[in-house]
C-alpha positions as CSV (number, residue, x, y, z in Angstrom):
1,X,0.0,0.0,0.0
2,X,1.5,3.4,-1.3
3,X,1.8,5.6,1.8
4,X,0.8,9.0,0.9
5,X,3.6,11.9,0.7
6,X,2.7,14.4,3.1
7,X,4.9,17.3,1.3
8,X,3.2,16.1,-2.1
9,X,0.1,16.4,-0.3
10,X,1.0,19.8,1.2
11,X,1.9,20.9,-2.2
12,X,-1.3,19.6,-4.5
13,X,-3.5,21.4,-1.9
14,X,-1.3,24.9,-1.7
15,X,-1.3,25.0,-5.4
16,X,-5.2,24.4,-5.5
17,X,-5.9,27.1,-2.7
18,X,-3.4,29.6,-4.5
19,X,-5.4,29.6,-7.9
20,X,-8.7,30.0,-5.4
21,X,-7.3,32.9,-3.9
22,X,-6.0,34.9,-6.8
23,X,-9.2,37.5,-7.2
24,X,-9.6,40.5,-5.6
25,X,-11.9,39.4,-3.3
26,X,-10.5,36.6,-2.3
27,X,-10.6,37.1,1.6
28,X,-14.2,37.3,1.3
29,X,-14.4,34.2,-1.1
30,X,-12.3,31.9,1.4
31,X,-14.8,33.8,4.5
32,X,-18.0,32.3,2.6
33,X,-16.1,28.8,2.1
34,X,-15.3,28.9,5.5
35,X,-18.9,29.3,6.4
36,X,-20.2,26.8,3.7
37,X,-17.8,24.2,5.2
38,X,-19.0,24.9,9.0
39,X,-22.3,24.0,8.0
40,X,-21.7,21.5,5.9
41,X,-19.2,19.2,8.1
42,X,-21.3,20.3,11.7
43,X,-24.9,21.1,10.4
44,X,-27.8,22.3,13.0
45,X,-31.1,19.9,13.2
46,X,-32.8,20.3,10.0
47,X,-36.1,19.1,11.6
48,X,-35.2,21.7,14.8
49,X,-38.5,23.9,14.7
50,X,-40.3,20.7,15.1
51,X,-38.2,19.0,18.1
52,X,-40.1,19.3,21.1
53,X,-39.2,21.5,23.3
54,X,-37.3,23.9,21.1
55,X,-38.8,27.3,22.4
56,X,-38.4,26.6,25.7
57,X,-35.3,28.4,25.3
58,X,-36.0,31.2,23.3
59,X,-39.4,31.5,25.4
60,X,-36.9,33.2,28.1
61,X,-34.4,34.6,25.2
62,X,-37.8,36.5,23.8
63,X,-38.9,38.5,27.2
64,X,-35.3,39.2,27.9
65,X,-34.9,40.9,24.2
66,X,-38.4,42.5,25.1
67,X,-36.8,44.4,27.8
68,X,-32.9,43.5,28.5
69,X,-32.8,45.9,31.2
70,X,-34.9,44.5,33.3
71,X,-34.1,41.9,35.9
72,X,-36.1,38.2,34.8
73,X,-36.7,35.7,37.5
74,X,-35.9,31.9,35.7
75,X,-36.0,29.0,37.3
76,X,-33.5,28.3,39.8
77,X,-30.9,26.0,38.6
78,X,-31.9,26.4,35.0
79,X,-29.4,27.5,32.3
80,X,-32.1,30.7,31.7
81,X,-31.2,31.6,35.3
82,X,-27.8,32.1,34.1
83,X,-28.9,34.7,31.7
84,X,-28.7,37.8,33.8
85,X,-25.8,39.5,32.7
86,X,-25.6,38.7,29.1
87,X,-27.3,41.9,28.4
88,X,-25.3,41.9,24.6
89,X,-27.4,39.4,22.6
90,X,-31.1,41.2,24.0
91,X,-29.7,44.5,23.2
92,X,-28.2,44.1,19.8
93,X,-31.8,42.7,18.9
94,X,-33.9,45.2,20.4
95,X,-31.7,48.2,19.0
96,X,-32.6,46.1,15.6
97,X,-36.2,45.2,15.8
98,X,-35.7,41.6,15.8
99,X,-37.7,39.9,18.4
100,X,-38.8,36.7,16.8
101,X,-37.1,33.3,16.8
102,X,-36.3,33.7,13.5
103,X,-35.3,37.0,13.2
104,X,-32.7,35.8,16.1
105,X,-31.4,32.7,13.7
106,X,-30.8,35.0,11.0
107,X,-29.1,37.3,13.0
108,X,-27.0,34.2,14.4
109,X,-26.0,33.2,10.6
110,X,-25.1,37.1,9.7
111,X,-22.5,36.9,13.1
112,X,-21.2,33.8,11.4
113,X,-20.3,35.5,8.3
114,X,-19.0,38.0,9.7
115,X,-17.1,36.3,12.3
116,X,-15.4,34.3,9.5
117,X,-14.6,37.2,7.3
118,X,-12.6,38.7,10.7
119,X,-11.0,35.6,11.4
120,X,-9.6,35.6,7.6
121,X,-8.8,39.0,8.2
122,X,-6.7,38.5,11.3
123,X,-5.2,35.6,10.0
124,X,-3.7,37.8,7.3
125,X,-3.1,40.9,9.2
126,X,-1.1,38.3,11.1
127,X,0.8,36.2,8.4
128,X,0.6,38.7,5.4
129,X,0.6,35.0,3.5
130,X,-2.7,33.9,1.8
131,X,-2.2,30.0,2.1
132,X,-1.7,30.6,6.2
133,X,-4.8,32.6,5.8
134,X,-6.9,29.9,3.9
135,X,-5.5,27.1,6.3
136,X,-6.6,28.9,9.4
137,X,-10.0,29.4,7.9
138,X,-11.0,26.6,6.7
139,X,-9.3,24.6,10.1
140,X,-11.6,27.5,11.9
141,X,-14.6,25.7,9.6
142,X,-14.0,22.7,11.0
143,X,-13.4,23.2,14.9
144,X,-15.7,23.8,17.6
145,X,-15.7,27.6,17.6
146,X,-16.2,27.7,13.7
147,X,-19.2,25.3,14.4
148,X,-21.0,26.6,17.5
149,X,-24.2,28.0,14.6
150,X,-25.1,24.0,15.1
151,X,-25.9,24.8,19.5
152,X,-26.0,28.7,18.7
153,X,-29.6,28.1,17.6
154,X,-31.3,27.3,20.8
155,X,-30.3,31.5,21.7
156,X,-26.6,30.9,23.4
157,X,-25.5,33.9,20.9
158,X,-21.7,32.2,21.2
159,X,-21.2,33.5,17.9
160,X,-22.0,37.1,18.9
161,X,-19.2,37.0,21.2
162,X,-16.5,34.8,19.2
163,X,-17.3,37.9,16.9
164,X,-16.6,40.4,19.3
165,X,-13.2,38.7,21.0
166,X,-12.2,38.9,17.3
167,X,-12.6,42.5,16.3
168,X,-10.8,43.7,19.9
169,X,-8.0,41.8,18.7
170,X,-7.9,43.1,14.9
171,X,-8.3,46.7,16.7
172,X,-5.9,49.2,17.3
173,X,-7.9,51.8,18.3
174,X,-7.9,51.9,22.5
175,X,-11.4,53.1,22.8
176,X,-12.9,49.9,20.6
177,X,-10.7,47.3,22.3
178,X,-12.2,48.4,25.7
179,X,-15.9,48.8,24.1
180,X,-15.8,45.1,22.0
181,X,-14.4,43.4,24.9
182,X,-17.2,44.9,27.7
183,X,-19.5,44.4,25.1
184,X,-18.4,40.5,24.6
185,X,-18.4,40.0,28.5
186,X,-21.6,41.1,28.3
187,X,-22.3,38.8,26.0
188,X,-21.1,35.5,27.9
189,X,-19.0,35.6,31.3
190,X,-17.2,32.9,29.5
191,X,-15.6,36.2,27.0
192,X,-15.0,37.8,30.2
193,X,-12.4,35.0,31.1
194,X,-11.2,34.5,27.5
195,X,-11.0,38.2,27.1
196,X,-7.6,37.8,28.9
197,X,-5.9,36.9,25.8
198,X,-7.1,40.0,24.2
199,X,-4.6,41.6,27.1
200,X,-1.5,39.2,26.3
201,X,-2.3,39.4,22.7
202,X,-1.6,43.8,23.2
203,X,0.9,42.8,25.7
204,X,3.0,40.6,23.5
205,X,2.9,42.9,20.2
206,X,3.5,46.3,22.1
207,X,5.6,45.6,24.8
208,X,4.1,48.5,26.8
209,X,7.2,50.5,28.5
210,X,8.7,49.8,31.6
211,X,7.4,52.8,33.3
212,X,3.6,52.3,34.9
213,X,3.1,55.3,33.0
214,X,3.8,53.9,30.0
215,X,1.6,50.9,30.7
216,X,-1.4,53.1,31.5
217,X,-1.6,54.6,28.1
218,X,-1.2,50.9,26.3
219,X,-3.7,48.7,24.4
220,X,-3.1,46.4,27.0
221,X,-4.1,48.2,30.1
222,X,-7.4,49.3,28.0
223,X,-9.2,45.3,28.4
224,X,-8.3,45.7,31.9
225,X,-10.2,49.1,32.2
226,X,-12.9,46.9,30.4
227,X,-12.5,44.4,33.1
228,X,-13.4,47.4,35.8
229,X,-16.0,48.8,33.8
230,X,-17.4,45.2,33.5
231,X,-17.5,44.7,37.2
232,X,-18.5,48.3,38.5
233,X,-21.8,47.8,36.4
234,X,-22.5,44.8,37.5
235,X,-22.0,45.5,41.0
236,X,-24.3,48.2,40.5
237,X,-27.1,46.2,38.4
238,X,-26.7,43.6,41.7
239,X,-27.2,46.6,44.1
240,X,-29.9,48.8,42.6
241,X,-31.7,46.7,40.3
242,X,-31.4,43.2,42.0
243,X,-30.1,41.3,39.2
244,X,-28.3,38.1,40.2
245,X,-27.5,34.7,38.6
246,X,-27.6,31.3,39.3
247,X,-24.0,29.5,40.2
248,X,-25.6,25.8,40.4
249,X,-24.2,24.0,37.8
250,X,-20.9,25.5,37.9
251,X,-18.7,23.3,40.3
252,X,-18.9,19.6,38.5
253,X,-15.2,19.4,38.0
254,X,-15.1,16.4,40.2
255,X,-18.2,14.5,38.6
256,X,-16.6,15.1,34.7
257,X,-12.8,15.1,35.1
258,X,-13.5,11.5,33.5
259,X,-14.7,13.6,30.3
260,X,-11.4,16.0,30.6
261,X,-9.6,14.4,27.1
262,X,-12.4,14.4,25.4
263,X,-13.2,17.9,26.3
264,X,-10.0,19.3,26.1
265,X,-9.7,17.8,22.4
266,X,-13.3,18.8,21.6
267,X,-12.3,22.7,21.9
268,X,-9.6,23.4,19.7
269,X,-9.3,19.7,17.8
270,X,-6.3,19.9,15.6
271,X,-5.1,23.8,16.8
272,X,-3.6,22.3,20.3
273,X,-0.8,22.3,17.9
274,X,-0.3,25.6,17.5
275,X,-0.8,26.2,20.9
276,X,1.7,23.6,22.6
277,X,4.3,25.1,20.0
278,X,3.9,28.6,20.8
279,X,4.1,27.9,24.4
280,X,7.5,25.7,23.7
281,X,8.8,28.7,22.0
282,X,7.9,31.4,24.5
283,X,9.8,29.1,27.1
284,X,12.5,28.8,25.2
285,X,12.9,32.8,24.3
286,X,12.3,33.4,28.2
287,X,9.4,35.4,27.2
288,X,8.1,34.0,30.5
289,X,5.9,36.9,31.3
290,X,3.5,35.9,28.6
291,X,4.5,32.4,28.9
292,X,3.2,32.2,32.4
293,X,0.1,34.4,31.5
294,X,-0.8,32.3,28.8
295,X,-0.5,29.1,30.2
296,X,-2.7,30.9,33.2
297,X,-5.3,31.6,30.7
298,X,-5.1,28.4,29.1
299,X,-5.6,26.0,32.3
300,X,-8.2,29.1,33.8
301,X,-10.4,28.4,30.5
302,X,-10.1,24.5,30.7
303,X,-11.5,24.3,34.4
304,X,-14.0,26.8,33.9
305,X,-15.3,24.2,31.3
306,X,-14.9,20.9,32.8
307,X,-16.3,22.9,35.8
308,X,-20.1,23.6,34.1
309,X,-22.5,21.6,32.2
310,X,-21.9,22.4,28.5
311,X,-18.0,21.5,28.2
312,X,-17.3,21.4,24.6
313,X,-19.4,25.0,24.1
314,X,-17.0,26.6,26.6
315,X,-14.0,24.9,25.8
316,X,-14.6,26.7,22.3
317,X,-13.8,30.1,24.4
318,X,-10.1,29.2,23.6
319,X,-10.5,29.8,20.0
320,X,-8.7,33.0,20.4
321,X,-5.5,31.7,21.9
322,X,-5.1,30.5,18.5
323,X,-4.4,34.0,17.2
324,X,-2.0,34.8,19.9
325,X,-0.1,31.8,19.5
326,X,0.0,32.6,15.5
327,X,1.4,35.7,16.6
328,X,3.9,34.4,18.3
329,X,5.1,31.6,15.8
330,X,4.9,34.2,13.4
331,X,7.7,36.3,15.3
332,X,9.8,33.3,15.9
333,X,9.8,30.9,12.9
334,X,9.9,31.0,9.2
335,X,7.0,31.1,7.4
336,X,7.6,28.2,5.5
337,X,7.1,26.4,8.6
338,X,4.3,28.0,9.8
339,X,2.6,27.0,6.9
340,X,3.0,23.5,6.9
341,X,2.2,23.5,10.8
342,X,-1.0,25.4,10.3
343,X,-1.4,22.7,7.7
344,X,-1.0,20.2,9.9
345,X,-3.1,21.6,12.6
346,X,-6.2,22.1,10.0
347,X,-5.8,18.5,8.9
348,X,-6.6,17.2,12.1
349,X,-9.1,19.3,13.0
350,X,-11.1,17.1,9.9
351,X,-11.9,15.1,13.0
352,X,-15.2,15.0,13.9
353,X,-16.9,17.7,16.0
354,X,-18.8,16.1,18.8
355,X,-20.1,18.2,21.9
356,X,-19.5,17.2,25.4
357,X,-22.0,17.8,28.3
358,X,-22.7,17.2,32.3
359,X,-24.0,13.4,31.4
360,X,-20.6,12.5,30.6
361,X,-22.0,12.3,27.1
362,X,-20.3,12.9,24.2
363,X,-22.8,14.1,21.1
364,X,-21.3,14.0,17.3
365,X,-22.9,17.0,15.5
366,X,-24.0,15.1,12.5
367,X,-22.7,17.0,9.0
368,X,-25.4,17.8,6.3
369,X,-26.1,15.0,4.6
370,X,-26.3,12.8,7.9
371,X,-28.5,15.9,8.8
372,X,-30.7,15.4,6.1
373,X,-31.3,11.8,6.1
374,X,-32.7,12.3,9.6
375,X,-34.7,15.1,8.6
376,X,-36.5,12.7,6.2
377,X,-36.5,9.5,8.4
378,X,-38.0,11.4,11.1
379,X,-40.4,13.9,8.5
């Protein structure tokens, strides 16, 4: 049996994704790929309006856009009653007239073009290469964080926030990093915890001066005035308007650390690569600073997930450690290399996406023709 030559292979597919990329557009056109993929290889329930149960959710998600000011009583223990603070989601949708299930889903799908186009973006602004750009796309297509449209349809609005973690890291401007990343913490706490790589990610490229000064004025120190403004508000939604949230739910650590491989795979699938390497070669250029606040990050993120019911949907959070370690490489090895180990990491995220819960259950989220079939079977 011929074994197949992985530099052959590397080649036939760069040569095929450099004729796709040679328009003027071609950002955009590897963005809607990118998309087409994601929906293709992790595709929502076709049959979902008729599952029972399915605006249970959105029952709560509906008042809440109705008036996302106003404090909601949910039932203790359930997921709503976790909805308190993710004021992000009502708001966007109220500011645009959309309070209907579907209105929602299509607002969903828009946030997944868009957060693919800024994704491509980044990748470039990053890389300046178009095959590392097409490689972290489509790998994006096929990993958890590229997929979350198949769970984002029962009103989670992950998307909304992925989108927003994204743009404060293509930003240079100080006001719109501190804006996007209240605005995504808003969105999920989750953002609020991943936000933190936002802050090594302006750490790392700007090396804000020694002086305290210096460090006041930086990109950097503008996610931690976020973080304040983040907390000052909601101390004083707690104090004056009563909100509150639920915290049951949030200390199974224990009960799923017999899940913790498959979660830990399920979050970034094939894209651990780049993040094991970039933590190698921090160590090694005693950036330890940023090594020690990524790592931080990194393990912060897993036990927050194996920590709450929906693993594999918070694990996804660490989508954008993936920028700052491409970053990183970027600075440190050649780009010939980076290519074929962003190659390498897309590959593997072909893996199947499967979604990890508090049943120690581990849920394949079928692709579209699978999708379809049991659309028919069950018609």
């Amino acid at each position: 049996m011929q074994i197949i030559n992985f530099n052959n292979f590397y080649s036939k597919i760069s040569d095929l994704l450099s004729a796709y990329t040679k328009g003027k557009n071609w950002i955009f056109l590897i963005s809607l790929t990118g998309v087409f993929f994601s929906l293709f290889f992790a595709c929502p329930p076709l049959d979902y309006f008729r599952l029972p149960g399915f605006r249970g959710l959105w029952k709560y998600v509906l008042i809440q856009i109705e008036s996302p000011l106003s404090y909601h009583s949910y039932p203790a223990g359930s997921h709503m009653a976790k909805l308190a603070f993710r004021l992000t989601p009502p708001f966007f949708l109220k500011c645009l007239g959309l309070k209907t299930i579907l209105g929602c889903l299509a607002f969903q799908f828009l946030c997944l073009i868009v957060f693919f186009c800024l994704i491509s973006k980044l990748a470039y602004k990053i890389s300046q290469d178009k095959m590392v750009t097409a490689f972290i796309t489509l790998g994006f297509a096929l990993s958890p964080a590229g997929n979350s449209w198949a769970w984002d349809i029962s009103g989670s609005f992950d998307m909304l926030a992925f989108l927003l973690l994204t743009l404060a890291l293509i930003s240079d401007r100080r006001p719109l990093i501190w804006l996007v990343t209240l605005l995504a913490s808003y969105a999920d706490e989750r953002a609020l915890i991943a936000s933190s790589f936002v802050f090594i990610w302006n750490f790392y490229r700007d090396s804000p001066g020694s002086t305290f000064h210096k460090f006041l004025s930086s990109r950097a120190a503008c996610v931690i005035y976020s973080w304040l403004t983040y907390f000052v508000v909601r101390i004083f939604l707690i104090t004056h308007y009563g909100f509150r949230t639920d915290f049951r739910g949030t200390n199974l650590f224990l009960h799923l650390v017999n899940m913790l491989p498959f979660g830990l795979w399920s979050g970034l699938k094939g894209f651990w690569i780049l993040i094991l390497t970039s933590l190698i070669l921090l160590y090694k250029k005693k950036r330890l600073i940023v090594f020690f606040a990524f790592l931080a990050s990194t393990l912060i993120i897993i036990t927050v997930s194996m920590s709450v019911g929906d693993i594999t949907r918070s694990m996804a959070y660490l989508f954008i450690a993936i920028f700052v370690s491409l970053k990183i490489i970027y600075d440190i090895l050649p780009l010939e290399q980076i290519k074929k180990l962003v190659f390498t990491a897309s590959l593997f995220c072909l893996f199947p996406t499967y979604f990890c819960d508090f049943r120690t259950s581990i849920y394949w989220i079928l692709p579209f023709p699978l999708q379809l079939v049991r659309a028919l079977l069950h018609k």
